[in-house]
N, C-alpha and C positions, 0 to 999 in steps of 0.2 A: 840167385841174385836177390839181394835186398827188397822188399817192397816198397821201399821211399825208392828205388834206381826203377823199378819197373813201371812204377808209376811215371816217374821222369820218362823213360821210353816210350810209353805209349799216349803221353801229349806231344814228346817232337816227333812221332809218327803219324799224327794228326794234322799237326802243324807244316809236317812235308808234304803231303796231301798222299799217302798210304794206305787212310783210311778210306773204306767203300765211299762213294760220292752217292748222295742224298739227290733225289730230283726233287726240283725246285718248281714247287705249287703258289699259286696265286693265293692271297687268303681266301678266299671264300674254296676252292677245292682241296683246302689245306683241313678245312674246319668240315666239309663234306666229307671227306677221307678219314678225320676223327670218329663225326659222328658214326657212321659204318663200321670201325672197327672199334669202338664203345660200346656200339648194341649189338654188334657178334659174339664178342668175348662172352658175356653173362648167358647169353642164349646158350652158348656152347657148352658154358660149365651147368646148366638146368636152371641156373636163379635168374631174376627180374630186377633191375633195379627200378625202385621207386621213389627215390631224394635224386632230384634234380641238381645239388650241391649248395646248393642259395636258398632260404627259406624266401622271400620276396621274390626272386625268379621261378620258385614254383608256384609259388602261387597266380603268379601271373600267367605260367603256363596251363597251367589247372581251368584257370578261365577262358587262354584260347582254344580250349580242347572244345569246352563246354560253345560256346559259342562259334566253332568251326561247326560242331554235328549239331545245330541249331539251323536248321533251312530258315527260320524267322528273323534272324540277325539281322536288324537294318544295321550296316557296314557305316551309313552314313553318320549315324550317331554314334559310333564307338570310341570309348574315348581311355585308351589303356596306358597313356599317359599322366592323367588325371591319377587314376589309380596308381602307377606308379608313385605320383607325389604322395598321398597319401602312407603308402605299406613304407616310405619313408618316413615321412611325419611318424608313423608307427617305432618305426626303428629307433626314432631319434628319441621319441618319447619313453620306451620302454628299454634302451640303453644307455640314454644321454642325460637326461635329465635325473635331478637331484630329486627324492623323496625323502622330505622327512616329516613322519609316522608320529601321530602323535595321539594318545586314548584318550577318547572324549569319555561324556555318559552316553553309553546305548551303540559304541563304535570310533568310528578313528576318524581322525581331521588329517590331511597330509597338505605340508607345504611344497609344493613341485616347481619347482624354479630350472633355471638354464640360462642360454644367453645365444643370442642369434638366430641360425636355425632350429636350434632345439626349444627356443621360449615362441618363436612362432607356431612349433607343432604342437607344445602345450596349449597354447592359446586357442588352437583348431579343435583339437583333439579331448581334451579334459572336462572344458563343461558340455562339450559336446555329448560326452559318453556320462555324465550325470545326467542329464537331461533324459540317456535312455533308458537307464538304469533307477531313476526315484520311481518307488511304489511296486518296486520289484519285490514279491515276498514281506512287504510291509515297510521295506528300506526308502527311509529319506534320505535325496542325495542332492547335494546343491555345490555350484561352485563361485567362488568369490577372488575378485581379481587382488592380484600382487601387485606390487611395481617390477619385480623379475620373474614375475612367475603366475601360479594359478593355487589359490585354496580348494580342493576338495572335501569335504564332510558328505560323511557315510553311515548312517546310523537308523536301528530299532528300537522299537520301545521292546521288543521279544529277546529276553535274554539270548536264549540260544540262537536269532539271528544276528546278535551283537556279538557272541561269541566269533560266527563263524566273519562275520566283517573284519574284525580285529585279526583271528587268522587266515583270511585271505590278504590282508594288507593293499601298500598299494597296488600293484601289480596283478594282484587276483581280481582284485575290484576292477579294475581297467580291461582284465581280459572274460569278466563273468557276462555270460550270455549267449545263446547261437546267432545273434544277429549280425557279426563280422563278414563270414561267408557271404548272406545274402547281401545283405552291403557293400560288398566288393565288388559280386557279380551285376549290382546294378548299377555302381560307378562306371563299371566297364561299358557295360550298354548304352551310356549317356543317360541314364535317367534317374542320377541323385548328383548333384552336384556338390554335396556339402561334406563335413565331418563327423 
């Protein structure tokens, strides 16, 4: 038999009700029945997964690990909402928004523009992370408002930290530092409320 005919048979087999009948789970023991046979599988075959599938949902999860085996956690202040808007503002910022890259003397100016939500995460996000970033390594970094957007200027008098400015671009510049983690992890706690 043809494969286009086999295929037809085995949808009006489906269709006549033929096929095994599935029991019918509530979502929530629909999504416990997942989880359970998600973390069997890899255990069985020896590996571990460690990508949660969402770069934003692990990291969120990352921090309710840390603050679960945290006996100190005031619960009252926790605020993983908060951070969600943020790892968005992130998202929006470092997918949405427009950069353009422009060499100054001593490094790069970028005009970062958008519209909506993404010109309101520049706005949070941009001079925010100049602000943490000037005098890093000898680097002046300051930001200057658009009407759609946000100027960043990022520059040394140190050739070679002018060099690596210009090749970190914008996006390197935005993601240069270890201070994100800890930032996040005290957004979560309630005890940074800003960008």
């Amino acid at each position: 038999m043809p494969l286009r005919l086999l295929s037809l048979a085995a949808v009006a087999a489906v269709a006549a009700g033929s096929a095994p009948a599935q029991t019918a789970h509530s979502g929530a023991e629909a999504h416990r029945q997942h989880a359970r046979q998600a973390t069997a599988a890899p255990q069985a075959a020896g590996a571990s997964l460690t990508v949660p599938g969402q770069d934003a949902f692990g990291a969120v999860q990352e921090i309710v690990s840390i603050l679960l085996a945290d006996p100190a956690t005031d619960w009252a202040k926790v605020n993983l909402d908060g951070l969600r808007g943020h790892l968005v503002d992130m998202h929006e910022v470092t997918l949405r928004a427009d950069a353009a890259v422009r060499r100054v003397e001593g490094g790069i100016e970028v005009a970062v523009t958008g519209q909506g939500r993404t010109l309101d995460a520049i706005r949070r996000m941009v001079p925010a992370h100049a602000r943490e970033i000037d005098g890093r390594d000898g680097w002046q970094a300051g930001a200057g408002e658009l009407p759609n957007g946000v100027t960043l200027t990022v520059t040394s008098a140190d050739p070679l930290q002018a060099t690596m400015i210009r090749g970190l671009g914008f996006i390197g510049v935005m993601a240069i530092g270890s201070h994100h983690q800890a930032h996040h992890l005290a957004m979560a706690r309630g005890e940074f409320h800003g960008h």
